[in-house]
RONUPA-79047 format. One record per residue: x, y, z of N, C-alpha, C in turn; residue in one letter. Coordinates in Angstrom, 1 decimal, always signed. Example, Ala and Ser with C-alpha at 12.3 -4.5 7.8 and 13.67 -1.06 7.14 Angstrom:
- nx, ny, nz, cax, cay, caz, cx, cy, cz, code
- +13.2, -5.7, +7.8, +12.3, -4.5, +7.8, +13.2, -3.3, +7.8, A
- +12.8, -2.2, +7.1, +13.7, -1.1, +7.1, +12.9, +0.0, +7.9, S
This chain:
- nx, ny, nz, cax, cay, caz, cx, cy, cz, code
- +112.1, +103.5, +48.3, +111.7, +103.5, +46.9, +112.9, +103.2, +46.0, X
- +112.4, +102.5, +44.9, +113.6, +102.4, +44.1, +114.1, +103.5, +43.3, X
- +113.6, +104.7, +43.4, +114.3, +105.5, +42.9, +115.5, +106.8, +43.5, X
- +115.0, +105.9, +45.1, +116.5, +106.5, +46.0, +117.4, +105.7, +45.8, X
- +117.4, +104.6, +45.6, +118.5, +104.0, +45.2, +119.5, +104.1, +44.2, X
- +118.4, +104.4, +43.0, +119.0, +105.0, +41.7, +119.6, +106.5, +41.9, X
- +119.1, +107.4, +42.5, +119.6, +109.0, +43.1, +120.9, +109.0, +43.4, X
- +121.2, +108.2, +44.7, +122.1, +108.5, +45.8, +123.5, +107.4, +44.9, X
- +123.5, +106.7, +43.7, +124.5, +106.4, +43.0, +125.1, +107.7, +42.0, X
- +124.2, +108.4, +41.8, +124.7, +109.6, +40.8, +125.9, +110.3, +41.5, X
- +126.7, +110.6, +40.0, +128.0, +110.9, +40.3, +128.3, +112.4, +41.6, X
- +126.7, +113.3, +41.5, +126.8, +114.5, +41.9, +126.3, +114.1, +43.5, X
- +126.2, +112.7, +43.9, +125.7, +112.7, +44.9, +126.9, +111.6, +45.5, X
- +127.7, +110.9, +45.1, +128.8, +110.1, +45.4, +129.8, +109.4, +44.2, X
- +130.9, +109.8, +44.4, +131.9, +109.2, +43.3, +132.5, +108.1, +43.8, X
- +133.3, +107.5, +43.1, +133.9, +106.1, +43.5, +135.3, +106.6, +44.6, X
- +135.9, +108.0, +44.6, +137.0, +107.5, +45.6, +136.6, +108.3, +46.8, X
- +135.6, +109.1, +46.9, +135.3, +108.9, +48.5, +133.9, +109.3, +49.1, X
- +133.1, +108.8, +50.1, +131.7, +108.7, +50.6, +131.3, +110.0, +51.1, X
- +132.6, +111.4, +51.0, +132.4, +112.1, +51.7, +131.3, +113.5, +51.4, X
- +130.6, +113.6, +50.4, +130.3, +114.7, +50.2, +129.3, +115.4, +51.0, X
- +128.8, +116.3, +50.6, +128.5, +116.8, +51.9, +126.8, +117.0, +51.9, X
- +126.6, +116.6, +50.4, +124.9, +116.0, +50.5, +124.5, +114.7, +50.5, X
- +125.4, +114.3, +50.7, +125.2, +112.1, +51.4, +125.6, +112.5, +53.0, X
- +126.5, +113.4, +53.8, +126.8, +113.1, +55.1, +126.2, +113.9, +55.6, X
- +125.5, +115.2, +55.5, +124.8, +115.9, +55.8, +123.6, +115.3, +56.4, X
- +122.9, +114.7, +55.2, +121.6, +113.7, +55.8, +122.4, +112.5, +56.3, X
- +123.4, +112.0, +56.4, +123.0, +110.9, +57.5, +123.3, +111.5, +58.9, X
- +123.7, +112.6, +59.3, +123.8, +113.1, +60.6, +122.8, +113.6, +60.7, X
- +121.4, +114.5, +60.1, +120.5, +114.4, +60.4, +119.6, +113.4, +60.4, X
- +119.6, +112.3, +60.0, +118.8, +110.9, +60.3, +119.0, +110.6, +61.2, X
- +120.9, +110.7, +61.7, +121.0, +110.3, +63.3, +120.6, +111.0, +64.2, X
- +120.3, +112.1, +64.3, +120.2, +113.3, +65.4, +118.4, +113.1, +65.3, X
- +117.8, +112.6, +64.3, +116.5, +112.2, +64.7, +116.1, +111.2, +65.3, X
- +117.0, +110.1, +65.0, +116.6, +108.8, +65.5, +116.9, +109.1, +67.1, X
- +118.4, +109.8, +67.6, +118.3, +110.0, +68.9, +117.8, +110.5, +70.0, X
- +116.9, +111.7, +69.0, +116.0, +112.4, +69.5, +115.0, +111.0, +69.6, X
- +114.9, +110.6, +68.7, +113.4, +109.2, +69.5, +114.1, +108.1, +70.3, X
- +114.6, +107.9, +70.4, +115.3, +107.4, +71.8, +115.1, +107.8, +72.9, X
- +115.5, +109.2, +72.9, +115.3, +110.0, +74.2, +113.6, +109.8, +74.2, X
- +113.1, +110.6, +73.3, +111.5, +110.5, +74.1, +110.8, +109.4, +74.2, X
- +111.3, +107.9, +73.4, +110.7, +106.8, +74.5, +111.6, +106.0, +75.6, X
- +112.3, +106.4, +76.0, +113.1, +105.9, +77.0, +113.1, +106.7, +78.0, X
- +112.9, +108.3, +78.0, +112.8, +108.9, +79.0, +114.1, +109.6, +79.9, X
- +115.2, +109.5, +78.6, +116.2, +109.9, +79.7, +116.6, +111.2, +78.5, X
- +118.0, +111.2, +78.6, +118.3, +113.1, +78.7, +119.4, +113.3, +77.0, X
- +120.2, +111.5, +77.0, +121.4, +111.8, +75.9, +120.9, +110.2, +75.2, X
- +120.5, +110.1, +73.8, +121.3, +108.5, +73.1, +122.0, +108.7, +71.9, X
- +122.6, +108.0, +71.9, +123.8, +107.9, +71.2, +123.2, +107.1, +69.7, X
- +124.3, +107.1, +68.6, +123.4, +106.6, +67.8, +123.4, +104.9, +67.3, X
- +123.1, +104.5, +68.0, +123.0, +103.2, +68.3, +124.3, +102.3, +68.7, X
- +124.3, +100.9, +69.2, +125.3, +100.0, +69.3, +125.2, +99.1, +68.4, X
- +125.5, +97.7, +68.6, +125.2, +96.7, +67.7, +123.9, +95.8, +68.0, X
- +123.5, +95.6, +69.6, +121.9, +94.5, +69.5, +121.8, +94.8, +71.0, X
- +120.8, +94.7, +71.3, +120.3, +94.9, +72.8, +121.0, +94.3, +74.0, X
- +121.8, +93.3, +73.4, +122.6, +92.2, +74.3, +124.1, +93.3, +74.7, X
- +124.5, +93.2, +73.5, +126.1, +94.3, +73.9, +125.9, +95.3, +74.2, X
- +124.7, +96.0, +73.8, +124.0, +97.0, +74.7, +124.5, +97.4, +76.3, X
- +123.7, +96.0, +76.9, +123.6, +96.1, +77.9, +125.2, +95.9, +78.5, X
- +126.2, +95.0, +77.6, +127.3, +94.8, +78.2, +128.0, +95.9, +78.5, X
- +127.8, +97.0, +77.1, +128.4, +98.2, +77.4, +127.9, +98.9, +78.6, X
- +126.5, +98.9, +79.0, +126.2, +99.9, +80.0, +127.3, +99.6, +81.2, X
- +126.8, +98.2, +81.5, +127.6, +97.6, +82.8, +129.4, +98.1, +82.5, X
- +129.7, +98.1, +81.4, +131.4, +98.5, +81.6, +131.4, +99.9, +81.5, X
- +130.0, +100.8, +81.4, +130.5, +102.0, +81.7, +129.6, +102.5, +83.2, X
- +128.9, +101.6, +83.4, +129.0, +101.8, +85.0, +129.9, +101.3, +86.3, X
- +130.6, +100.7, +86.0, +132.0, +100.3, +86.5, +132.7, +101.5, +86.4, X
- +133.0, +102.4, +84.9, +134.0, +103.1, +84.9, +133.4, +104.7, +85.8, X
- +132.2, +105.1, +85.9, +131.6, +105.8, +86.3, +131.6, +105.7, +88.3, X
- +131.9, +104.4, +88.3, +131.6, +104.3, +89.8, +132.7, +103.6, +90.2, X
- +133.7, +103.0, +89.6, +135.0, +103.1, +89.9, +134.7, +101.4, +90.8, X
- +134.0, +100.9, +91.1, +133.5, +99.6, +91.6, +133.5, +98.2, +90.2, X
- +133.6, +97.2, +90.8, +133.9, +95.9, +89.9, +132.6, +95.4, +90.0, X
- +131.4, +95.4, +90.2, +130.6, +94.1, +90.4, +129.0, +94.4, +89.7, X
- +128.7, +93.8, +89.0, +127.7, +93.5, +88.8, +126.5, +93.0, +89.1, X
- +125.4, +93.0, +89.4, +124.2, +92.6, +89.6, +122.8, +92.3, +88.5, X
- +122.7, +91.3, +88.0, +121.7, +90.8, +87.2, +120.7, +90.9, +88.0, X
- +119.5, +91.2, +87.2, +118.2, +90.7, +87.8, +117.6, +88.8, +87.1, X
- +117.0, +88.0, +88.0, +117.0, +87.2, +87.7, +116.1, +87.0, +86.4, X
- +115.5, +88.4, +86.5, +114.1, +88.4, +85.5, +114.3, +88.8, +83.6, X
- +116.2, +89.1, +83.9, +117.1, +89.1, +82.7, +117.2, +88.4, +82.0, X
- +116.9, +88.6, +80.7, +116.6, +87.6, +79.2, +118.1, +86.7, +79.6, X
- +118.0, +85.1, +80.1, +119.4, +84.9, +79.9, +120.5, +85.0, +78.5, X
- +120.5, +85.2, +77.7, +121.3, +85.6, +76.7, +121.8, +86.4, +76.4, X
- +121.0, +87.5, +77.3, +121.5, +89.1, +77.8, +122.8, +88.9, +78.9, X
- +122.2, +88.1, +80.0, +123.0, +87.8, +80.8, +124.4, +87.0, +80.7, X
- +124.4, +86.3, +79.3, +125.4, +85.6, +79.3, +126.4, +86.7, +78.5, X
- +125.8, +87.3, +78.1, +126.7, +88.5, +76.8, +127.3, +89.4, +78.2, X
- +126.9, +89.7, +78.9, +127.0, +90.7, +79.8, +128.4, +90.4, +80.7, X
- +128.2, +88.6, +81.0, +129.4, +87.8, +81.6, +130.5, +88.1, +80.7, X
- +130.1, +87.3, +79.4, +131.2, +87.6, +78.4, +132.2, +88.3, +78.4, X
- +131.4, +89.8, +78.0, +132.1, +91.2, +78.3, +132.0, +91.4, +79.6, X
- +131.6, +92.1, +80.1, +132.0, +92.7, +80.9, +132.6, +91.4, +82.5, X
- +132.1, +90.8, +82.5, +132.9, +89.5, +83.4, +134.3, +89.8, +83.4, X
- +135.0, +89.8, +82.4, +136.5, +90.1, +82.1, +137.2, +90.8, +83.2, X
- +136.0, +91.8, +83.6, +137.0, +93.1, +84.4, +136.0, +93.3, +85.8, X
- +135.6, +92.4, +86.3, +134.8, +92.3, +87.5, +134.4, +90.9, +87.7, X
- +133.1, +91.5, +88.7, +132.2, +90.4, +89.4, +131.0, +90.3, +88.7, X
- +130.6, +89.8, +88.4, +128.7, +89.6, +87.9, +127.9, +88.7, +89.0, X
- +127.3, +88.9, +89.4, +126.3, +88.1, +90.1, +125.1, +88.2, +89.5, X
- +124.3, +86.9, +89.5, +122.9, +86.7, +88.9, +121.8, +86.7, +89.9, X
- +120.8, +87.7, +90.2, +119.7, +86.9, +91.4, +119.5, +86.4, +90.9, X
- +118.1, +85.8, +92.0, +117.3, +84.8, +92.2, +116.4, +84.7, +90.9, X
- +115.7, +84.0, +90.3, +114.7, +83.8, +89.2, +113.3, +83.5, +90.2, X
- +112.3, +84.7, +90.0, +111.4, +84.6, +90.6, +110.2, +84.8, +89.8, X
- +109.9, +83.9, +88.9, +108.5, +84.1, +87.6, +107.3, +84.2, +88.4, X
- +106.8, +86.0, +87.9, +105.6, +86.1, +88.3, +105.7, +87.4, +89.2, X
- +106.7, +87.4, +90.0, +106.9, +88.9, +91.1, +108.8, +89.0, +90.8, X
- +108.7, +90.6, +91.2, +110.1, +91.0, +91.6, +111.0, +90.5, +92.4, X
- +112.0, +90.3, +92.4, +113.2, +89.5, +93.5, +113.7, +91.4, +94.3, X
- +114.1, +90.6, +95.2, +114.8, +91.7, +96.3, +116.2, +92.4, +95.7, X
- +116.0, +93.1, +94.7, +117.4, +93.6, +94.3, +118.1, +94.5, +95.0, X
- +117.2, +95.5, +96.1, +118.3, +96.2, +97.1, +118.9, +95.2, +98.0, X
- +118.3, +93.6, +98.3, +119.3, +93.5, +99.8, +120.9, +92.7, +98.6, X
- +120.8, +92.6, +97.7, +122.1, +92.2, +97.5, +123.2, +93.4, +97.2, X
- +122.7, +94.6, +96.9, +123.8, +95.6, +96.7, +124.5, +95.5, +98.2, X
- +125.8, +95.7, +97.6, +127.1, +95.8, +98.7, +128.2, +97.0, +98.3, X
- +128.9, +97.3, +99.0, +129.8, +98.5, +98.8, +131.1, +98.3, +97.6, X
- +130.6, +97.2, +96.7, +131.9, +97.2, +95.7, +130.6, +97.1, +94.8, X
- +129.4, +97.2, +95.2, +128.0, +96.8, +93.6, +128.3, +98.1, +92.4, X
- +128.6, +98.2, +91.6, +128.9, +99.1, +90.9, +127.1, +99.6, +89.6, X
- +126.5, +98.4, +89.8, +125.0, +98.9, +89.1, +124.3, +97.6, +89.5, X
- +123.2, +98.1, +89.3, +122.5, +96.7, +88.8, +121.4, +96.8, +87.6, X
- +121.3, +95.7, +87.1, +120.5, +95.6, +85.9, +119.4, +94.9, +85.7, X
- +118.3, +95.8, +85.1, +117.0, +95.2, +85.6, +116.1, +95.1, +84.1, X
- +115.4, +94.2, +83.8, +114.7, +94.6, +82.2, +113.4, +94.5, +83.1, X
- +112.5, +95.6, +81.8, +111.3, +96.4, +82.1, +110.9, +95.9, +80.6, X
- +109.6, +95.2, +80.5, +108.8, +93.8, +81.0, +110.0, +93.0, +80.9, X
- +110.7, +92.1, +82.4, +111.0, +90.9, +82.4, +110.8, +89.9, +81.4, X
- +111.7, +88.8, +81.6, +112.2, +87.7, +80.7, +110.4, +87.0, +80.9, X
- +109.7, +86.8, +82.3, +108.3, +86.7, +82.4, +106.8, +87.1, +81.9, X
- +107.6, +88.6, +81.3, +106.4, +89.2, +80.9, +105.9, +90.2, +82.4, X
- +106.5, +90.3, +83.4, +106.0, +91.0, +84.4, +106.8, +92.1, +84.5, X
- +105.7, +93.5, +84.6, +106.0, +94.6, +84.8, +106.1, +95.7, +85.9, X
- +107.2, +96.1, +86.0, +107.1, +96.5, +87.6, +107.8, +98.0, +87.7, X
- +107.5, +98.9, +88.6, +107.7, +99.5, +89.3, +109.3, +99.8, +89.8, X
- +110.3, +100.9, +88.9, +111.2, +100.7, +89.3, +112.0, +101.7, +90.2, X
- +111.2, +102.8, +90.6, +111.6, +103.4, +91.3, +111.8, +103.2, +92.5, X
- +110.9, +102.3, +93.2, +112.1, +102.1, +94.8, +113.1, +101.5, +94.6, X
- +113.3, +100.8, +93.9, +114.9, +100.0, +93.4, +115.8, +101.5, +92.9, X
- +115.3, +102.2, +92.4, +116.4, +103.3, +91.9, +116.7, +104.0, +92.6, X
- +116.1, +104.5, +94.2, +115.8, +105.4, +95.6, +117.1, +104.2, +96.2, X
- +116.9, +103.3, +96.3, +117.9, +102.3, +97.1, +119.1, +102.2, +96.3, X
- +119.2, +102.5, +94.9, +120.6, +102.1, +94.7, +121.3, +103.2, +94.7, X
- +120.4, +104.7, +94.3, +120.9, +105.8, +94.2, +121.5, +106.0, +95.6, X
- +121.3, +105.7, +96.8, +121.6, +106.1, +98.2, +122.7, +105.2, +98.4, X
- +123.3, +104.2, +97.7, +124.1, +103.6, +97.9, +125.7, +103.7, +96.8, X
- +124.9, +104.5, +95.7, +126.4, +104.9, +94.6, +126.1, +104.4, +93.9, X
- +125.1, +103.6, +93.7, +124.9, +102.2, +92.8, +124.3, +103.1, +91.5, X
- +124.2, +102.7, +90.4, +123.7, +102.9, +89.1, +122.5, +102.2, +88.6, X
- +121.4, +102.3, +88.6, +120.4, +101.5, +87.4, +120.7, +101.4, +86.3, X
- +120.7, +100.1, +85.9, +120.4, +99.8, +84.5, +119.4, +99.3, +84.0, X
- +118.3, +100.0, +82.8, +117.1, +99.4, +82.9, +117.5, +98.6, +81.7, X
- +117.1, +97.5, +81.1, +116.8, +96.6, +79.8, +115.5, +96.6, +79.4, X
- +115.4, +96.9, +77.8, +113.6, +96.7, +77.3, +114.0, +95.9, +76.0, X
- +113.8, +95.0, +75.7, +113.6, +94.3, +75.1, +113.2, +94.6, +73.8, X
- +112.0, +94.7, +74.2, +110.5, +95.0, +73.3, +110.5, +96.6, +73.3, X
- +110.9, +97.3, +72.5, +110.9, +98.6, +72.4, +109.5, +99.6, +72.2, X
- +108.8, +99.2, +71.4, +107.5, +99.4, +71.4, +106.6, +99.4, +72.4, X
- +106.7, +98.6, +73.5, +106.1, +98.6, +74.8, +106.3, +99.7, +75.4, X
- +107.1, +100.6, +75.3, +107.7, +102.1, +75.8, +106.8, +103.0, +75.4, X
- +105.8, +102.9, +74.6, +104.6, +103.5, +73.9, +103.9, +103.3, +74.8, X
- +103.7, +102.6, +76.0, +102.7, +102.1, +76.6, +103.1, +102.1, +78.5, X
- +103.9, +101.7, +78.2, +104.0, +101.7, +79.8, +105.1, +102.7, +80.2, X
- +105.1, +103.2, +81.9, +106.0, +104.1, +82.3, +107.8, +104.3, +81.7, X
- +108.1, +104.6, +81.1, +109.5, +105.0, +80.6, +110.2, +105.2, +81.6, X
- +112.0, +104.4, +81.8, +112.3, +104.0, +82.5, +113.2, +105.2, +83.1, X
- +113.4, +106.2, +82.3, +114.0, +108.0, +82.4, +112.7, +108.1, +84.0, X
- +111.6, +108.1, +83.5, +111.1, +108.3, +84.5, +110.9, +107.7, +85.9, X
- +111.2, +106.4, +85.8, +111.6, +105.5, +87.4, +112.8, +105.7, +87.7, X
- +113.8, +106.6, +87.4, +115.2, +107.0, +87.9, +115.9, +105.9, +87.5, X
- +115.8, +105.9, +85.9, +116.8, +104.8, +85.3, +118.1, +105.8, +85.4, X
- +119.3, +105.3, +84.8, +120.4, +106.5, +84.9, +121.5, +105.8, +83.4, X
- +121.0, +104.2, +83.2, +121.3, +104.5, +81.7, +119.9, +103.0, +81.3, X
- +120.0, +102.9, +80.0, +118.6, +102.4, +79.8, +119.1, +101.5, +78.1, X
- +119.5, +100.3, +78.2, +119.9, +99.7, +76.9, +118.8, +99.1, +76.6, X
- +118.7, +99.1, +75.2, +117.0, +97.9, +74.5, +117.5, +98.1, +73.2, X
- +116.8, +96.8, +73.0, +116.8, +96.2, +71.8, +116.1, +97.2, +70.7, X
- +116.3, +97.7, +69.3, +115.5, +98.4, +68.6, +114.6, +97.7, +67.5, X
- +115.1, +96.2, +67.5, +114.4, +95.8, +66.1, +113.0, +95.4, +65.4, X
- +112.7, +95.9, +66.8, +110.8, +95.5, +66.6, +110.0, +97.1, +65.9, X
- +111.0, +97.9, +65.8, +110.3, +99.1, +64.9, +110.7, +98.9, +63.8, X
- +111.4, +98.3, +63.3, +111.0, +97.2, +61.9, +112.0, +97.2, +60.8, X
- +113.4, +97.1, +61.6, +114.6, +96.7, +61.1, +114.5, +95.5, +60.1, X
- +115.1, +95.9, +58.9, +115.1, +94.8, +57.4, +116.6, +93.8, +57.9, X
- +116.7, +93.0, +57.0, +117.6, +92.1, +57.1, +118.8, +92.7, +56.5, X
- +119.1, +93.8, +56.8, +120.4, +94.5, +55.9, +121.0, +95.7, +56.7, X
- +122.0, +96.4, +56.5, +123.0, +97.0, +57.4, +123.3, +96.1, +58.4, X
- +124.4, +94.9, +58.1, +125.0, +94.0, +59.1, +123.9, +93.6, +60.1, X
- +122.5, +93.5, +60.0, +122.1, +92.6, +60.4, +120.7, +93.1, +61.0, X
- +119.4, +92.0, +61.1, +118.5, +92.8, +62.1, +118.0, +93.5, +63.1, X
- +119.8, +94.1, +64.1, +119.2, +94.8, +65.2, +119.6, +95.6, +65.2, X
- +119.4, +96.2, +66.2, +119.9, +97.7, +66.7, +120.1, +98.0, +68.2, X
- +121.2, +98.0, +68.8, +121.2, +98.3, +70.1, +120.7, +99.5, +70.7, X
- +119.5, +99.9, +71.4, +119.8, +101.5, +71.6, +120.4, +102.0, +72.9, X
- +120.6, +102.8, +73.4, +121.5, +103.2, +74.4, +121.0, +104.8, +74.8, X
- +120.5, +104.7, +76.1, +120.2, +106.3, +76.2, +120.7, +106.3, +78.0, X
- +121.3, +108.0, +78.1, +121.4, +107.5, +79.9, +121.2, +109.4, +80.4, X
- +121.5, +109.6, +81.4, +121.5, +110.6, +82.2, +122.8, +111.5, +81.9, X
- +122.2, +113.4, +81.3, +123.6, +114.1, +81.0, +124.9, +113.6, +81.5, X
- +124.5, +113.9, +82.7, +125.7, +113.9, +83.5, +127.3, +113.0, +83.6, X
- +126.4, +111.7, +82.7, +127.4, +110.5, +82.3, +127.6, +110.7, +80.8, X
- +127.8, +111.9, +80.2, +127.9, +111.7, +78.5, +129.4, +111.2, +78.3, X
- +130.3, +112.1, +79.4, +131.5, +111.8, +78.6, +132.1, +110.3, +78.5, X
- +131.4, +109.7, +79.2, +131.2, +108.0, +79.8, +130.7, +107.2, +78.7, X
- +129.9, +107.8, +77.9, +128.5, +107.2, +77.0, +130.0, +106.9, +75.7, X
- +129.6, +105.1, +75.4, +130.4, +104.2, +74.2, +129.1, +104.5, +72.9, X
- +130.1, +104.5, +71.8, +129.6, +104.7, +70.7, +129.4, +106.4, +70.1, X
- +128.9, +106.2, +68.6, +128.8, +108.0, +68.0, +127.7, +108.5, +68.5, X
- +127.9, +109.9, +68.3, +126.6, +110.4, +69.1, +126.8, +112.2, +67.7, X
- +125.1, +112.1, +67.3, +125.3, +113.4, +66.5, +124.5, +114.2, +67.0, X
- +125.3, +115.9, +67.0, +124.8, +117.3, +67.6, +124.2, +117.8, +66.6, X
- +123.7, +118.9, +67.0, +123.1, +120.1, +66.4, +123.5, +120.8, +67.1, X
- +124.2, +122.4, +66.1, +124.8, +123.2, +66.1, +123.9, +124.0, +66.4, X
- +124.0, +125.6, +67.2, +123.3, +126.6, +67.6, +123.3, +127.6, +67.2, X
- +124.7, +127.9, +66.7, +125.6, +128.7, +65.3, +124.8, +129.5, +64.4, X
């Protein structure tokens, strides 16, 4: 509304030499500790951070912090990966490893356990595919978990998480998607939002800010 606009300029709410007061920062750490809280409950995992910059670096970040978590160089695309995800992913994370792309199989799953190998450090799967096909990701997560390997799930379409199995629950272990289909404007640097959610255990691993609540 236009009259938060007009509010949040008054002198008692921000002055010209610093952003810091403590009724403008106060609410934006609670806006963030809400949004992360909805992260967590449609993705299904345990910690998200408060966002990246777009679904694509998202995912690049996952892959360079599943490398640093498993101490392995290589990557694994699924073939069923938005390529422009996949090319972001080379970009970055390529630099400091292997990436390999499967097979492109429109319409069914490709065999993503027989290519993991003992240097595979994750692999990366989007949940609905670049096809629109939706699948079942827990035997893929049983096979990579037994091997060291990491899931990475990709959603695209964020809102589809309303609807189908959440990837926390097919033993994702970190989970990057796109946010801008819950109805990102053309403003704060641009229309997306990376989201980023993964498993406790890897927080101190997790790139980007992340806001607490105190117990105090």
């Amino acid at each position: 509304p236009a009259s938060v606009a007009h509010l949040i300029q008054r002198s008692e709410f921000l002055t010209s030499y610093t952003p810091y007061q403590p009724e403008i920062a106060q609410g934006t750490l609670q806006t963030l500790f809400e949004f992360q809280t909805q992260v967590v409950l449609l993705t299904g995992m345990d910690v998200a951070n408060a966002s990246l910059y777009d679904g694509s670096t998202a995912t690049a970040e996952a892959v360079l912090m599943a490398k640093r978590i498993t101490r392995r160089n290589k990557a694994i695309l699924s073939g069923g990966l938005h390529p422009h995800y996949a090319e972001t992913v080379e970009t970055v994370a390529g630099l400091s490893g292997t990436v390999v792309r499967g097979p492109v199989t429109p319409g069914h799953a490709e065999d993503m356990a027989a290519l993991i190998d003992e240097d595979t450090a994750c692999v990366v799967v989007q949940n609905p595919d670049v096809f629109g096909l939706i699948r079942d990701l827990s035997p893929l997560a049983a096979a990579a978990h037994d091997k060291g390997v990491l899931l990475i799930v990709v959603v695209v379409e964020v809102v589809s998480l309303g609807l189908i199995e959440p990837p926390g629950a097919m033993g994702a272990d970190i989970v990057a998607a796109e946010g801008q289909s819950l109805g990102n404007g053309l403003n704060f640097g641009g229309p997306y939002v990376g989201l980023f959610a993964i498993r406790e255990p890897f927080l101190r691993q997790m790139p980007g800010r992340i806001a607490g609540q105190t117990v105090d």
